[in-house]
C-alpha positions in Angstrom: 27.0 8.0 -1.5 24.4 8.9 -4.4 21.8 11.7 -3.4 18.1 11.1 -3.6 15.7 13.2 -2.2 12.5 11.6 -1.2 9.2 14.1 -1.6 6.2 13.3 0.4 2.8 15.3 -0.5 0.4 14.4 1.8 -0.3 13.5 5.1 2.8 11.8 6.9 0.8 8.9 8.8 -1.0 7.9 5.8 2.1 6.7 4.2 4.7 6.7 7.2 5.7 2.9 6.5 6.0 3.7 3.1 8.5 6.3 3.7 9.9 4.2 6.0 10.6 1.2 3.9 11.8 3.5 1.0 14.4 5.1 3.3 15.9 1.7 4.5 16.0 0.2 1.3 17.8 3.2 -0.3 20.6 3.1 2.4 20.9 -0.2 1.1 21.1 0.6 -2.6 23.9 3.1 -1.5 22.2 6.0 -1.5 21.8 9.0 0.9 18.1 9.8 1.1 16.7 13.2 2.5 12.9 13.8 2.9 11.2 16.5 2.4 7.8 16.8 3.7 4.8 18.8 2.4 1.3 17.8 4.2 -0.7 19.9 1.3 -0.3 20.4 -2.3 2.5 23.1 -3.1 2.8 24.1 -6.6 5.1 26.4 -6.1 7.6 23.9 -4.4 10.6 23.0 -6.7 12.8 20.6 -5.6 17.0 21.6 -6.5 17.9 17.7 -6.2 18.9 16.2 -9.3 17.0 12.6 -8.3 13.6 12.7 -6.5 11.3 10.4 -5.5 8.3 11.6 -5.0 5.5 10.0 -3.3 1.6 11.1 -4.1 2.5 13.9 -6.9 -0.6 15.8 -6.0 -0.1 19.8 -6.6 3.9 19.5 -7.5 5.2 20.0 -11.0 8.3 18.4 -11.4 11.2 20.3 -12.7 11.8 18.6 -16.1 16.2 19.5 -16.1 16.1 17.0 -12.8 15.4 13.4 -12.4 12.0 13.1 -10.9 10.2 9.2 -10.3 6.2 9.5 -9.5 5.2 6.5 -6.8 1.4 6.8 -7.5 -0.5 6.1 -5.1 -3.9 7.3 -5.7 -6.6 4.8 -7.7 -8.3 7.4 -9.3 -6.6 8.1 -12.6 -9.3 6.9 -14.8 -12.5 8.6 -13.5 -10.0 12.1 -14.0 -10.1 14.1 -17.1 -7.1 12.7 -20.0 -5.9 16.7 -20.0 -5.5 17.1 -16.6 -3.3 13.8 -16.7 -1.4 14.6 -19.2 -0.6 18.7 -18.1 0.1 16.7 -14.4 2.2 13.6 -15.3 4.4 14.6 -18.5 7.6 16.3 -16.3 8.1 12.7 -14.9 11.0 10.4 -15.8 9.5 7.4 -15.2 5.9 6.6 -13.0 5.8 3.9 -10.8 1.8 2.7 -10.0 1.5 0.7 -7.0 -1.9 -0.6 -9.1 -1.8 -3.0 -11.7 -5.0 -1.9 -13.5 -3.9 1.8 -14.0 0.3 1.5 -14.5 -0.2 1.5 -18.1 -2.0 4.5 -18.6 1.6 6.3 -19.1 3.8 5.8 -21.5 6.7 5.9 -19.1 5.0 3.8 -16.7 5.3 0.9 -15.0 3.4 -1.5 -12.2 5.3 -0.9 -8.8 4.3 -3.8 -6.3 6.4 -2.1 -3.2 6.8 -5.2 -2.0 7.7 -6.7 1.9 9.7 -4.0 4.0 10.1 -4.8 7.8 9.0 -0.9 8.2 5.3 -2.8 7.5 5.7 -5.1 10.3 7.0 -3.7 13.2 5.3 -1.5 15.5 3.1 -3.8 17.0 3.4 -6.9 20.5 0.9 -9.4 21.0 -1.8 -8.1 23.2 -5.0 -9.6 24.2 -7.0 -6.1 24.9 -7.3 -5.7 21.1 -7.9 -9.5 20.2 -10.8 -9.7 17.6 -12.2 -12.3 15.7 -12.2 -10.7 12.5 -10.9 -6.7 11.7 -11.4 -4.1 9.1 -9.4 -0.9 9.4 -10.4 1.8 6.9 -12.5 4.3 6.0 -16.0 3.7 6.3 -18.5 6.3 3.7 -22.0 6.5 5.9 -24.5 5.1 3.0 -21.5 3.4 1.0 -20.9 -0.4 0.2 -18.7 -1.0 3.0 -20.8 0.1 5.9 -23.6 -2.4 4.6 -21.0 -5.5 4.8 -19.7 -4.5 7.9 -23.0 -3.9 9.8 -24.5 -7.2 7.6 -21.8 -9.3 9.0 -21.0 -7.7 12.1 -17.4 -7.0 11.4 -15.0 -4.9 14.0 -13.9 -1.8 11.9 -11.5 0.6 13.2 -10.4 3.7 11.5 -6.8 4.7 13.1 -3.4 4.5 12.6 0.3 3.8 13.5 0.9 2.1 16.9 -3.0 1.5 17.9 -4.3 0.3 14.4 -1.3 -2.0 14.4 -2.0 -3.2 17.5 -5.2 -4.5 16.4 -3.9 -5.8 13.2 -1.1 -8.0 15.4 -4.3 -9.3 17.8 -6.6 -9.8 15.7 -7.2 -13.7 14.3 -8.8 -12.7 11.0 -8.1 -9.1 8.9 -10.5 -8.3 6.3 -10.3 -6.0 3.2 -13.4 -4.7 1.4 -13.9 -3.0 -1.8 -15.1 1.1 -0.9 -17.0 0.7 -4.1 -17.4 -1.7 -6.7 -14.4 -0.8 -9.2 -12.2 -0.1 -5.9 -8.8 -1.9 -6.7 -6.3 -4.2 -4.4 -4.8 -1.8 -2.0 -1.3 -3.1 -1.7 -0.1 -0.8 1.1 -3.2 -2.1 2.8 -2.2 -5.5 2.5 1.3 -5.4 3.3 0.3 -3.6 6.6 -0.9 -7.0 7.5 0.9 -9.7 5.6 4.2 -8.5 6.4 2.8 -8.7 10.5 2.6 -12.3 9.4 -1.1 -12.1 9.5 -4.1 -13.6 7.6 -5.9 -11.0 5.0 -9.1 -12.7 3.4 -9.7 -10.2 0.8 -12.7 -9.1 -1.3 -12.9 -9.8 -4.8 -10.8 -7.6 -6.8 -9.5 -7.5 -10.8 -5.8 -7.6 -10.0 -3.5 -8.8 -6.8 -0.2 -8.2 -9.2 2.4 -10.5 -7.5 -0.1 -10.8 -4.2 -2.1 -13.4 -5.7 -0.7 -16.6 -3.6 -0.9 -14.5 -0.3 -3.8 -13.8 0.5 -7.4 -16.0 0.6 -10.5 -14.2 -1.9 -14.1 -14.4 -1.0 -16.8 -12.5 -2.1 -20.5 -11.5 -0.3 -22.0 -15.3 -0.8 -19.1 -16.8 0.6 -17.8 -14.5 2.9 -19.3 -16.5 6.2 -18.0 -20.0 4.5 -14.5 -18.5 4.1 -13.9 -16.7 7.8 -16.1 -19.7 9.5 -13.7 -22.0 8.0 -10.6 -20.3 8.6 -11.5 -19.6 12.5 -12.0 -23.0 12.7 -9.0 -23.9 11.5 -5.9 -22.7 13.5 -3.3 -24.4 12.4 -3.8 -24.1 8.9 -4.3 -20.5 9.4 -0.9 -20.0 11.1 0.5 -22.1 8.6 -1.1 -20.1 5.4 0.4 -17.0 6.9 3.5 -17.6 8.0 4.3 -19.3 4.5 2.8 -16.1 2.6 4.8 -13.4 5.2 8.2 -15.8 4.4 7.4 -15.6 0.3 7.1 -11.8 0.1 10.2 -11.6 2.4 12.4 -14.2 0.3 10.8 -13.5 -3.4 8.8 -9.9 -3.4 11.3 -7.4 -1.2 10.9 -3.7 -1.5 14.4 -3.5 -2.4 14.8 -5.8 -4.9 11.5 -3.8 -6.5 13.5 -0.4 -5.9 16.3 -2.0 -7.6 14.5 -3.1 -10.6 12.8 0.7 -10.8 15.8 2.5 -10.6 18.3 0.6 -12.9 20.4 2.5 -15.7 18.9 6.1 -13.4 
């Protein structure tokens, strides 16, 4: 089997599934994946593999004599300084930007979608303690945009993860994304935390949704009551809406076949 060594810089439950999905889909490519995990930044690290994934690239300089793929994962690129891009990205073989908007700020990148993975959908039984009309999960900034919608339409918000957040994501009857400020892009790891449970997302106006565009239902701040009055009232068309988006990623927008695409003639 083909070695690949999968870098993780960053805190492990913020991107568990993510890990996850990229594990099981390279046993399927036929490779044998190791992980190595660093919670902070470590400049020093260098990693001896000749392929690496590496997943949020945040304090590591890749060694330019190996093989090295960037999945970025952080939305920030263009409020940061062009040199510091360019002193932290150029060691890379190839960058793969889970953000539309931003994946062709490199030259050798390229939009990454992720895609459905059942490492997004498990964890999770039905379980009427944490049933909720409408969720947000997320960080909520005191002051910031998303604390005014929430408290404005009296949303549930929780801020947790693994088991317990999922367990409210699997109950709840509507999940909501909002923007943390007004250029905030479409989370996709966000999203797939909830379409691949086979679960409704209305989602807050963004720029792009890449290949997410038919799964989930936009609203903005005018129509937001309209939208999630209309979809409560509406069971079986709910069900229906997101069973049939869950069973498109899964036959049309896999992880693997993604991984596939990324890693071809590598």
């Amino acid at each position: 089997m083909k070695k690949v060594t999968i870098i993780l810089i960053g805190p492990l439950y913020m991107y568990q599934e993510l890990l996850n999905g990229l594990i099981h889909s390279l046993k399927i490519m036929g490779y044998d994946p190791e992980t190595i995990h660093h919670p902070q930044p470590r400049p020093d690290f260098k990693s001896k593999a000749k392929l690496n994934i590496i997943i949020s690239g945040k304090g590591f300089i890749p060694n330019k004599d190996n093989i090295n793929i960037l999945i970025e994962v952080d939305q920030n690129l263009r409020r940061r300084d062009p040199e510091y891009i360019k002193e932290q990205y150029h060691n890379y073989t190839k960058i793969l930007d889970i953000f539309k908007e931003q994946a062709t700020d490199f030259p050798n990148g390229e939009y990454f979608p992720i895609g459905y993975s059942d490492a997004f959908s498990l964890n999770s039984t039905p379980d009427s303690k944490y049933t909720q009309d409408v969720l947000h999960f997320g960080q909520v900034i005191p002051g910031w945009r998303r604390e005014r919608l929430i408290t404005k339409f009296n949303i549930h918000n929780i801020n947790l993860f693994g088991h317990s957040r999922d367990q409210y994501i699997t109950n709840a009857k509507i999940n909501v994304t909002l923007r943390k400020h007004e250029d905030y892009y479409f989370a996709p790891i966000h999203a797939l935390l909830i379409l691949c449970k086979g679960k409704l997302l209305l989602q807050e106006k963004c720029s792009e949704y890449g290949v997410y565009a038919d799964s989930i239902i936009e609203f903005t701040e005018d129509t937001y009551l309209d939208t999630v009055n209309y979809w409560l009232q509406n069971k079986e068309a709910r069900v229906k809406f997101e069973t049939d988006a869950r069973d498109n990623l899964k036959t049309h927008h896999d992880m693997t076949k993604y991984l596939k695409e990324a890693l071809y003639g590598i």
